[in-house]
C-alpha positions as CSV (number, residue, x, y, z in Angstrom):
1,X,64.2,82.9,92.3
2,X,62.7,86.5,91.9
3,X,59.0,87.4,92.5
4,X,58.7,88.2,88.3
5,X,59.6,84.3,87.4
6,X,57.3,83.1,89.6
7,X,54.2,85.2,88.1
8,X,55.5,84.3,84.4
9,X,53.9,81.5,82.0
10,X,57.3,80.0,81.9
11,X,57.0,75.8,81.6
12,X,57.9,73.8,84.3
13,X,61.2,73.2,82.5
14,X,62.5,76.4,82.1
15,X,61.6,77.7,85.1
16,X,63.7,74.8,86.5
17,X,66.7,76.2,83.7
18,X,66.2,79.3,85.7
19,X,66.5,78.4,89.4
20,X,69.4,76.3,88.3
21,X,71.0,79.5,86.7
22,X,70.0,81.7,89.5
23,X,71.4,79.1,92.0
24,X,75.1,78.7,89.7
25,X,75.7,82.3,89.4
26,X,74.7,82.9,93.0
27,X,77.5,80.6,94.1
28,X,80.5,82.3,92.0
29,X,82.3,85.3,92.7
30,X,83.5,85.2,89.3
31,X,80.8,87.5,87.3
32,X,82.6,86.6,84.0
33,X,81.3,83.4,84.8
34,X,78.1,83.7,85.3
35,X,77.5,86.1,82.3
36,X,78.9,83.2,79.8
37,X,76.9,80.4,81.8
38,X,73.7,82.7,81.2
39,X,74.4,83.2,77.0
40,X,75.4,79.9,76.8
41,X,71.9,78.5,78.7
42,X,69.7,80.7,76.3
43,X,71.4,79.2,73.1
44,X,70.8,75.8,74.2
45,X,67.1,76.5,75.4
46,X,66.1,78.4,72.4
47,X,68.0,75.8,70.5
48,X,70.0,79.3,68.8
49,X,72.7,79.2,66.7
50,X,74.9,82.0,68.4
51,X,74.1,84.6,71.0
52,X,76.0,87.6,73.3
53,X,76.3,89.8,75.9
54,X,77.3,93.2,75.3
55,X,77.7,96.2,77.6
56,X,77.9,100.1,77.1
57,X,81.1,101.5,77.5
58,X,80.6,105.1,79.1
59,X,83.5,106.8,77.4
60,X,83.0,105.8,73.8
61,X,79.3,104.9,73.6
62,X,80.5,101.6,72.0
63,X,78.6,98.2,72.4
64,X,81.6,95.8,73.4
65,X,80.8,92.0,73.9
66,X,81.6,90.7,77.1
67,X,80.0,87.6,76.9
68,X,79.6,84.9,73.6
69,X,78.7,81.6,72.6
70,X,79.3,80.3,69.1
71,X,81.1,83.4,67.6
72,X,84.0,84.1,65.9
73,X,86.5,85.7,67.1
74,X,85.9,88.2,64.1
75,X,82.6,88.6,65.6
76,X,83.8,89.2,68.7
77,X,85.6,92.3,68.1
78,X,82.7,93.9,66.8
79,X,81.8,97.4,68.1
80,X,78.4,98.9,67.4
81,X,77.6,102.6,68.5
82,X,74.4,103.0,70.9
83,X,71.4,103.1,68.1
84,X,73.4,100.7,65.2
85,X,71.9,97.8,64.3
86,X,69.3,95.8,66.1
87,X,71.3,95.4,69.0
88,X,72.2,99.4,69.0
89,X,68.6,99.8,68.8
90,X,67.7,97.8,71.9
91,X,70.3,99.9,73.7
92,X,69.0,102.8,72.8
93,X,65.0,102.5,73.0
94,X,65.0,99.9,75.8
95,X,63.3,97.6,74.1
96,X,63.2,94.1,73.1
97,X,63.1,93.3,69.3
98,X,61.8,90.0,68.1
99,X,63.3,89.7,64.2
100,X,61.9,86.7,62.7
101,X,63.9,87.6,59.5
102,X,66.5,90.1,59.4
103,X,66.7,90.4,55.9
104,X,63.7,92.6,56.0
105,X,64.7,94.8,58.8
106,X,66.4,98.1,57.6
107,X,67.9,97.9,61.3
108,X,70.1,94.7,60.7
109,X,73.7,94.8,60.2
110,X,74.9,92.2,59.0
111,X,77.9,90.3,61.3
112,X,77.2,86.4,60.0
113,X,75.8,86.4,56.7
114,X,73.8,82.6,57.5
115,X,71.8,84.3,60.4
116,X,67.9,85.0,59.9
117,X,66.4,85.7,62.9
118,X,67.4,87.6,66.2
119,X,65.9,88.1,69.3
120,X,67.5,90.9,72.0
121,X,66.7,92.3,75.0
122,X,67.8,95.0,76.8
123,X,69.5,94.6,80.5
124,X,68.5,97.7,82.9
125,X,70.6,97.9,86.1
126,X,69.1,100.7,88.8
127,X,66.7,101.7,85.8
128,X,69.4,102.3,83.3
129,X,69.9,100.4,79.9
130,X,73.5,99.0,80.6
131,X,73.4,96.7,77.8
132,X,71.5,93.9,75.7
133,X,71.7,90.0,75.7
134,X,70.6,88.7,72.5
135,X,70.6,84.9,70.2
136,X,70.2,84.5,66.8
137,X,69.3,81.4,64.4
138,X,70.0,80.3,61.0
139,X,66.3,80.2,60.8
140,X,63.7,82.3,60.1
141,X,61.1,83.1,62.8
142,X,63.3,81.0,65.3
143,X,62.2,82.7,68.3
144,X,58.6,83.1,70.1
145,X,57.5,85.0,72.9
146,X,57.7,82.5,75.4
147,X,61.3,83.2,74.2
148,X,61.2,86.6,74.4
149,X,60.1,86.4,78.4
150,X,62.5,83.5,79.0
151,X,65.5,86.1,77.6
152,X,64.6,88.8,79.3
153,X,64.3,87.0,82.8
154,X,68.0,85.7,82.2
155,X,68.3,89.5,81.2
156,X,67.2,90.6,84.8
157,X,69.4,87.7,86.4
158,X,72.5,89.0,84.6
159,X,71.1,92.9,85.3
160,X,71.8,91.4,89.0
161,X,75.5,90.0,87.9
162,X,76.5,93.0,86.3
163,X,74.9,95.4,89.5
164,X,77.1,93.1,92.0
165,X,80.0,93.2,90.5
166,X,80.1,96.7,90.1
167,X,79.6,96.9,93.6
168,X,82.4,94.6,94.2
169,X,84.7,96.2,91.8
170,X,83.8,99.8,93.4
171,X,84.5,98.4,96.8
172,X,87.8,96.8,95.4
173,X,89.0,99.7,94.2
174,X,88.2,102.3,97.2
175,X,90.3,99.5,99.7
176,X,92.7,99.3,96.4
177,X,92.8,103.0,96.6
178,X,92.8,103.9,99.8
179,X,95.8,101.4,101.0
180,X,97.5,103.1,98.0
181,X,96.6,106.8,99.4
182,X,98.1,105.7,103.2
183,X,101.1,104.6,101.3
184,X,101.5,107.8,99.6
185,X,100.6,109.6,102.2
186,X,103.6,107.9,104.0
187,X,106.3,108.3,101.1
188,X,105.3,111.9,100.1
189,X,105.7,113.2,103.9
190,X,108.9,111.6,104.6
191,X,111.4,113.9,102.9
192,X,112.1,117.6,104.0
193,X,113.1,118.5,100.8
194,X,111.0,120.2,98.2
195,X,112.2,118.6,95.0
196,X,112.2,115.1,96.5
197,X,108.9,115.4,98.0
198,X,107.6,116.6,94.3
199,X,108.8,113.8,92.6
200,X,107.1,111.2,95.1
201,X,104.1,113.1,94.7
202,X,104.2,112.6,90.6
203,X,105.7,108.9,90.6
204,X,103.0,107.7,93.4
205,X,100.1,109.3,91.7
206,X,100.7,108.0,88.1
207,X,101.4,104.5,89.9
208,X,97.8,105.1,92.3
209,X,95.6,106.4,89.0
210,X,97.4,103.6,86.4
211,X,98.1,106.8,84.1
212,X,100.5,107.2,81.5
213,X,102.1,110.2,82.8
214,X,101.5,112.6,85.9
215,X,103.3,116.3,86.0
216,X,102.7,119.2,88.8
217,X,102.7,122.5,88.7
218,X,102.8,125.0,90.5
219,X,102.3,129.4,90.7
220,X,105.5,131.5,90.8
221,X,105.9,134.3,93.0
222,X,103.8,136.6,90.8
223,X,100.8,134.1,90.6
224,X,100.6,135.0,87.5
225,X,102.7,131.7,85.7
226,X,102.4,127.8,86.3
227,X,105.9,126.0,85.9
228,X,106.2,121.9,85.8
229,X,108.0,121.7,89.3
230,X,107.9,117.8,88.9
231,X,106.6,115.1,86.5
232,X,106.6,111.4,85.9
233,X,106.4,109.3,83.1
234,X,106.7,112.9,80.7
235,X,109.2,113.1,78.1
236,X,111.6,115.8,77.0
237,X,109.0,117.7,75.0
238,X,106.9,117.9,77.7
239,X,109.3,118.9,80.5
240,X,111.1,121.5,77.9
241,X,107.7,122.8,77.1
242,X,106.7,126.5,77.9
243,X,105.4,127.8,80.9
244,X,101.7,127.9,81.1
245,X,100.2,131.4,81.9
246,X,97.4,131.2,84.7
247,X,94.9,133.4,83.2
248,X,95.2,132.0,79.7
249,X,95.7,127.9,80.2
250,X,93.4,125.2,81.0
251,X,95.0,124.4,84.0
252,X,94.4,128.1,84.6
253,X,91.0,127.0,85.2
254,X,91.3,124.2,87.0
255,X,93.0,127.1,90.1
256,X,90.9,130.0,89.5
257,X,87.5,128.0,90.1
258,X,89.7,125.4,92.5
259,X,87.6,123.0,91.1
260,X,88.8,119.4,89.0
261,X,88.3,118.9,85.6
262,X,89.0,116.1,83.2
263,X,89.4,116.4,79.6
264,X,88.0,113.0,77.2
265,X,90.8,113.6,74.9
266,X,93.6,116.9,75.0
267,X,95.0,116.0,71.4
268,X,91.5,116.9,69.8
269,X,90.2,119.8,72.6
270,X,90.8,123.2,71.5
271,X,91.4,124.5,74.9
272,X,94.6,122.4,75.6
273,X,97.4,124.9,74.7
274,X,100.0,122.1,73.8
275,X,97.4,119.4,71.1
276,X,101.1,118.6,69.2
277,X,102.9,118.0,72.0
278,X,100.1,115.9,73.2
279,X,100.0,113.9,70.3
280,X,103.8,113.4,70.5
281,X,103.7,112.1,73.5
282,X,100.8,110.0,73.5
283,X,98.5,111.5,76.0
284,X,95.2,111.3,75.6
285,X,92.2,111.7,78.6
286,X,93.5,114.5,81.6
287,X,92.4,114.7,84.9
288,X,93.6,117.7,86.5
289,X,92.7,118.6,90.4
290,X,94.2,121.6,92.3
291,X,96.4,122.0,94.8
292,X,94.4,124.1,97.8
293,X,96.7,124.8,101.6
294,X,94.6,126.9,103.6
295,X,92.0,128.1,100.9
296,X,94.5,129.2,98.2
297,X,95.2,127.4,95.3
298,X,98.4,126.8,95.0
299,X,99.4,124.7,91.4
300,X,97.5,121.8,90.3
301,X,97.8,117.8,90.3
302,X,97.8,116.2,86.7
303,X,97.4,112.6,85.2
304,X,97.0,111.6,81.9
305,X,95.7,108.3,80.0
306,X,97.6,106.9,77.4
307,X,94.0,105.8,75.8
308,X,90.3,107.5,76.0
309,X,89.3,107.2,79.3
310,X,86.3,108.6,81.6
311,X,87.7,108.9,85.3
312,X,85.0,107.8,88.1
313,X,83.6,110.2,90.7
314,X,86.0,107.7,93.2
315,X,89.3,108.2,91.3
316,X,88.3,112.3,91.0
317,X,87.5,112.4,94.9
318,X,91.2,110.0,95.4
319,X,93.6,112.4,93.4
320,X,92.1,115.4,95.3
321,X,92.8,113.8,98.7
322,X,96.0,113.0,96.9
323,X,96.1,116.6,96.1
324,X,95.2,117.4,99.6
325,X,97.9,115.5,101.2
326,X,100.4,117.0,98.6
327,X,100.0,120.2,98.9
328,X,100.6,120.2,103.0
329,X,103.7,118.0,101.8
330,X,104.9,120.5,99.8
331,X,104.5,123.5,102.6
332,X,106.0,121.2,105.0
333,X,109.1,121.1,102.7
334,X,108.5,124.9,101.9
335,X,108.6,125.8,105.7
336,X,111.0,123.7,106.6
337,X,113.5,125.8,103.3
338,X,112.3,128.7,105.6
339,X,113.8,127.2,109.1
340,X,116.9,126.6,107.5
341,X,117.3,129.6,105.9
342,X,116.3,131.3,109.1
343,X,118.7,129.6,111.2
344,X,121.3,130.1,108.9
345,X,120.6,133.7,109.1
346,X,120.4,133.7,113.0
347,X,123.8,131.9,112.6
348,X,125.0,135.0,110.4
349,X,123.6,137.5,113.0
350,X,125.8,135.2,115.6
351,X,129.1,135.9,113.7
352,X,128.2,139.5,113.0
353,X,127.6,140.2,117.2
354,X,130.8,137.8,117.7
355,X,132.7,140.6,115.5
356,X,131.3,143.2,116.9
357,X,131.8,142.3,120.3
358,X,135.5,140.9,118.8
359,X,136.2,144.2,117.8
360,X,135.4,145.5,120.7
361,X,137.6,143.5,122.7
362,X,140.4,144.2,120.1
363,X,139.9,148.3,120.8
364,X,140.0,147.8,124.2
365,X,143.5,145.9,124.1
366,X,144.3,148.2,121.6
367,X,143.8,151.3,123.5
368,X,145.4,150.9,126.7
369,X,149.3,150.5,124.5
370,X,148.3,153.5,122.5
371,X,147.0,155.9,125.3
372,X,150.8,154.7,126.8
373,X,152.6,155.6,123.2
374,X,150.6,158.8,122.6
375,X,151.9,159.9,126.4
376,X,155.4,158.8,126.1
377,X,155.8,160.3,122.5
378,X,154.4,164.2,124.0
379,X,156.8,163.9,127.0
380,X,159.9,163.1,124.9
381,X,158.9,166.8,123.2
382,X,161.0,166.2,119.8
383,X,161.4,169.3,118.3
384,X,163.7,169.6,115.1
385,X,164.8,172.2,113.2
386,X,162.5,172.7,110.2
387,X,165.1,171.7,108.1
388,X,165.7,168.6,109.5
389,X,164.0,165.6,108.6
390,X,163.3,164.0,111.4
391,X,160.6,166.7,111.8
392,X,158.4,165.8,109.3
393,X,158.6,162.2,110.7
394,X,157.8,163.4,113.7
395,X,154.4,165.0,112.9
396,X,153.7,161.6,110.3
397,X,153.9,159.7,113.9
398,X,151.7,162.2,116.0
399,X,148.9,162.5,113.4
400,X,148.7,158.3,112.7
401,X,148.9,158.1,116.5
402,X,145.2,160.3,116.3
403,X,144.2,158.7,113.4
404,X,144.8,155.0,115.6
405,X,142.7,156.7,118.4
406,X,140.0,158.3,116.6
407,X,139.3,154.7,114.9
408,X,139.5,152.8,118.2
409,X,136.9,155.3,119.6
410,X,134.9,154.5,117.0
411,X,134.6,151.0,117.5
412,X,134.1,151.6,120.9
413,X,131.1,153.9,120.4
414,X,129.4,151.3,117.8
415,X,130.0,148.5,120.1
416,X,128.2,150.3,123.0
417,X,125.3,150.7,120.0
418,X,124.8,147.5,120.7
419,X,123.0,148.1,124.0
420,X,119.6,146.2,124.3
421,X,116.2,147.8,123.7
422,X,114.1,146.5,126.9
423,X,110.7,145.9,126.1
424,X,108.0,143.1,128.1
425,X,109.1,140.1,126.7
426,X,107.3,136.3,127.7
427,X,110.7,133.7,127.8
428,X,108.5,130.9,127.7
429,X,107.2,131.5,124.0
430,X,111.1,131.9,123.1
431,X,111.6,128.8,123.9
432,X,108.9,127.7,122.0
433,X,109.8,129.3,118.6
434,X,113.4,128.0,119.0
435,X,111.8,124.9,119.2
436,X,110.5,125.2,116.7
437,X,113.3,126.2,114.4
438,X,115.7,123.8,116.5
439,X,113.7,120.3,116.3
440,X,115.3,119.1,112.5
441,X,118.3,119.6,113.8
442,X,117.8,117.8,117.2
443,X,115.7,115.2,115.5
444,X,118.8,114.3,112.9
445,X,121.0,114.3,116.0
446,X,118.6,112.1,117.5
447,X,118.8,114.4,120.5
448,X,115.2,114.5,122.6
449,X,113.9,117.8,123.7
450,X,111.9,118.2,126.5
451,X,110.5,121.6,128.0
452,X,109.2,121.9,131.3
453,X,107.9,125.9,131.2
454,X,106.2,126.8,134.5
455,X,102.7,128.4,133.2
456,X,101.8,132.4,133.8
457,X,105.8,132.5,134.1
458,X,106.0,136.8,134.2
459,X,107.3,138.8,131.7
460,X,111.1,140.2,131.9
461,X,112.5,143.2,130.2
462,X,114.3,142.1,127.7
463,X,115.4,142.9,123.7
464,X,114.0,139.9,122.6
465,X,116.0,139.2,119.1
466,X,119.3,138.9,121.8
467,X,117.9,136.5,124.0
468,X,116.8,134.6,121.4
469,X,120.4,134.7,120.1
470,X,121.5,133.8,123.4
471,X,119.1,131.0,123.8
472,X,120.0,129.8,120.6
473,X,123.8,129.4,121.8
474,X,122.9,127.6,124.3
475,X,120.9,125.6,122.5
476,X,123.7,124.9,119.6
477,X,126.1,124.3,122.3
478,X,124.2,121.5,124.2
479,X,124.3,119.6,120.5
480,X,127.9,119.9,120.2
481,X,128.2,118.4,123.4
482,X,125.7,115.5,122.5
483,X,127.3,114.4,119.5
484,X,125.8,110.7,120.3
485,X,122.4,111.9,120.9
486,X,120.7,112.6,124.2
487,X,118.3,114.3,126.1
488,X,117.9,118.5,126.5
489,X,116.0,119.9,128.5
490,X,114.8,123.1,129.1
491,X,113.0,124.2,132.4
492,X,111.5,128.0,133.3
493,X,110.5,128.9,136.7
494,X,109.5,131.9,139.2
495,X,112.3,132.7,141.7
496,X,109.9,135.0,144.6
497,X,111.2,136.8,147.5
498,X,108.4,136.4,149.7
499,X,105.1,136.6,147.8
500,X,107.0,139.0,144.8
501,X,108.7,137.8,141.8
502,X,111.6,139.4,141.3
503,X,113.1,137.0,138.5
504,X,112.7,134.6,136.1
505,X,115.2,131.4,135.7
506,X,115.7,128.9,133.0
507,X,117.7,126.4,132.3
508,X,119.2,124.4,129.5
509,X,120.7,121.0,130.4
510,X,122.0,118.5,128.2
511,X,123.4,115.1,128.8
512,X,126.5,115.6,127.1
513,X,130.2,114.8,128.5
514,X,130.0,117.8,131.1
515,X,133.1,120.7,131.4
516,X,136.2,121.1,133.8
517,X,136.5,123.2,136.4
518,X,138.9,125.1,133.9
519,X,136.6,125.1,130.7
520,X,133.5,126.6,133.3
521,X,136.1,129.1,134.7
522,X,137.0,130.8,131.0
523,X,133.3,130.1,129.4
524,X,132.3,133.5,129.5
525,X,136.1,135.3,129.6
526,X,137.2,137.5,126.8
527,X,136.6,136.1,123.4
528,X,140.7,136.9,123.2
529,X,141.2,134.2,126.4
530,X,139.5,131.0,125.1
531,X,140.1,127.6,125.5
532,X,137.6,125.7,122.5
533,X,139.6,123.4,120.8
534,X,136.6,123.4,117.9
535,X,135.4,126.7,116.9
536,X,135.8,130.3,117.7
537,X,134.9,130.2,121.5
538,X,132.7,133.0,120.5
539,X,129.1,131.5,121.7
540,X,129.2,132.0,125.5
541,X,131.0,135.1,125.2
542,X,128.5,136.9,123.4
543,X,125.8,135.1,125.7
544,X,127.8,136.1,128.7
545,X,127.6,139.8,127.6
546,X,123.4,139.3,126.7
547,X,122.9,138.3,129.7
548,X,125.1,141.0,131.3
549,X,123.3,143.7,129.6
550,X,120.4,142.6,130.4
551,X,121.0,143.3,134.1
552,X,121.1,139.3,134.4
553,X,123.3,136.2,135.8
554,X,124.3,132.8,134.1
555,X,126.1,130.0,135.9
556,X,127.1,126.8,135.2
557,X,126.5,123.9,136.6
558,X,128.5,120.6,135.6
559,X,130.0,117.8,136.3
560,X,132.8,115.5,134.2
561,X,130.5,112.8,132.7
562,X,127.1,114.3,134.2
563,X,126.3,116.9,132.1
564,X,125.9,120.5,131.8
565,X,122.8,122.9,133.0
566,X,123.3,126.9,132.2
567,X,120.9,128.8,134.5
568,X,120.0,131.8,133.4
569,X,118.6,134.8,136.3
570,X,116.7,137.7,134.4
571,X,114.9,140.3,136.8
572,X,110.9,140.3,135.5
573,X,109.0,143.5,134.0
């Protein structure tokens, strides 16, 4: 029993009624409860004909009953504004109102036409009218101030209801919350693909935030347009609509002062470019939060309410870690769009050497017959009378025999364009980057990588776009020969003579089925001489001729059923 009850002039009896109330609704978790158990006591006490509880509801200033004894269910749906009636008065002033006939109070509105008198107090929680308990009576002058101090020490007990279980439901809601964040957190950074990852993020933030519908947007190229990228919940008005403009839009806002906003109702807010569509659909209260990777806004997180509805500072600060987590999902997905693009590019760059170095091997075998044809032809010396036909075939067949060599010599000077451009290059952060753009594909062939890269390994000359190629093959290769998974490693180290480095080795080995004797012997022949069964036979050939250029050596080490390790010798800077 508080400090104030004991100081009051309460009688014996109902300061008993009031420990026994303070000792029920101490013992109940259930605050709905203990807010009908207190109306219900001061009707009996005050030997009232009806009484309530109602509350302040933030968004629409309505009073709403939330607790009642002996009302209609007419009466029950009543909603006053703050300052209507005496009970709207109350809420407003803070303070109590003893009516001992409410015919003559201008204030009254009238909900049961037998009542006469009315008595309401108003309940403060942390200093803050909240509500107002009141009882009324079919009599006049019902209610005394004994009365009066009796309600409004119930009034402080159900202040203490009311304060507790807004804590609880706060603290409900965070764990509610926050279990549902980890959960999104999981789904949305699952996926490697854009669009997929999108929709989670719209489906699992309607589903977190109880919303009617959720859509996200986000800036094109140009920075200047937002375009609905995903949405949940929206219907074909809203997906079809227009692109917003960025300068221009009230999500617009929302990125240029990266800062969330909600909006009480978008079908009556003249800023809201889309009040029709709006209405067509049903939304009402909007909660937009932006979408920030690395300090730049990037598109913007939206939720709306299919009713009015003012979000709490706890939902705001949930969608933006929502926000947070989506917009690293989505330049995840983004850079992992990049990787495949670039190794698809790489892979492009692979066939265009493999032609080139193709068609170099194709001049070459071209040559050597036509150098033999071109000498044979000038030592038969034809010569024909000019009448004779046979003499205008005969110059046809000298001048394509030029025309066969001139092109050959061509292909032979573009392939030798081909030479590296040595610069200091660091091996061990090649290895990293393919890594990098390597460990999808790896991962989805459930193939481990492990690198073991000696530190302050020294530089080698080398044109580092080729030996990246040329790691790269290796790299592919090892995952063809892994088809079942496995384990690739790659290793770096110093080879010294004496105290001097004088190369740099690494080595790729996989786990894979190993090679023959034969396969070894033709993996770096002549892309003309190979053996694949699969594929062009192309790969080692070109790394072969890398490495060659490079002023380097690759060998092979394997073993049927054990394996394969390509060490690779390149002399250091």
């Amino acid at each position: 029993m508080s400090e104030e009850i004991s100081k009051s002039n309460l009688t014996p009896e109902r300061l008993s009624l009031l420990y026994q109330v303070s000792k029920v609704i101490h013992s109940t978790l259930d605050s709905q409860e203990a807010l009908h158990l207190i109306v219900s006591e001061a009707v009996r006490v005050m030997r009232a004909s009806s009484g309530s509880l109602v509350l302040i509801n933030p968004t629409t200033n309505f009073l709403e009953i939330h607790a009642a004894h002996n009302l209609s269910s007419t009466a029950r749906k009543l909603k006053l504004r703050v300052g209507e009636g005496i009970t709207g008065w109350v809420a407003q002033t803070g303070k109590p109102a003893l009516v001992g006939d409410v015919l003559l109070d201008k204030r009254y509105v009238s909900v049961r036409h037998v009542v006469r008198s009315e008595l309401a107090v108003p309940l403060e929680v942390q200093g803050e009218v909240r509500g107002v308990i009141n009882v009324d009576s079919e009599r006049t002058n019902a209610f005394s101030k004994d009365d009066l101090e009796l309600l409004e020490e119930l009034a402080l007990l159900a202040a203490k209801v009311i304060h507790n279980t807004w804590l609880y439901e706060q603290l409900r809601l965070k764990v509610m919350l926050f279990e549902s964040l980890s959960s999104v957190s999981r789904t949305i950074n699952s996926t490697l693909n854009l669009d997929e990852a999108l929709r989670a993020i719209t489906k699992e933030a309607c589903e977190l935030m109880r919303a009617r519908m959720c859509s996200l947007m986000l800036l094109d190229d140009s920075r200047e347009w937002l375009d609905l990228r995903a949405s949940f919940g929206a219907g074909d008005a809203y997906i079809k609509k227009p692109r917003l403009s960025l300068g221009e839009s009230l999500l617009g806002v929302v990125l240029r002062r990266k800062k969330a906003l909600q909006v009480a109702n978008v079908q009556s807010d003249s800023r809201y470019q889309n009040v029709e569509l709006a209405r067509s659909e049903n939304l009402v209260s909007l909660l937009s939060v932006p979408l920030i990777f690395c300090g730049q806004a990037i598109g913007t997180l939206n939720v709306y309410t299919a009713r009015p509805y003012n979000f709490s500072n706890e939902e705001i600060k949930i969608l933006s870690a929502l926000a947070e987590l989506s917009a690293i999902a989505i330049e995840k997905a983004r850079l992992y769009e990049r990787i495949v693009d670039v190794e698809e590019q790489l892979r492009q760059n692979e066939k265009l050497s493999a032609l080139g170095l193709l068609a170099a091997e194709v001049a070459h075998e071209i040559r050597n017959p036509l150098t033999v044809m071109k000498l044979l032809y000038h030592s038969l010396d034809l010569k024909f009378a000019a009448n004779d036909p046979r003499a205008k075939d005969s110059q046809i067949i000298e001048s394509k025999i030029e025309h066969l060599n001139k092109i050959v010599e061509q292909i032979l000077d573009f392939a030798r364009t081909t030479e590296p451009n040595l610069a200091p290059v660091s091996l061990n952060e090649l290895v990293d980057e393919l890594g990098l753009l390597v460990r999808h594909k790896l991962s989805n062939q459930s193939i481990k990588l492990v690198r073991d890269l000696a530190e302050d390994l020294p530089l080698v000359l080398g044109d580092a776009p080729q030996l990246e190629q040329a790691f790269l093959n290796l790299i592919l290769n090892a995952t063809e020969a892994m088809a079942g998974g496995g384990t690739l490693t790659v290793r770096s180290r110093v080879i010294c003579v004496g105290e001097k480095p004088t190369h740099v080795a690494v080595e790729f080995k996989d786990t894979g089925g190993g090679m023959t004797p034969e396969q070894q012997k033709r993996a770096f022949k002549a892309v003309l001489a190979t053996t694949k069964a699969k594929g062009s036979g192309l790969g080692l050939a070109i790394v072969g001729r890398i490495i060659e250029t490079h002023h380097g050596q690759i060998k092979i080490l394997s073993r049927m059923g054990r394996g394969t390790t390509m060490r690779i010798l390149l002399p250091v800077k």
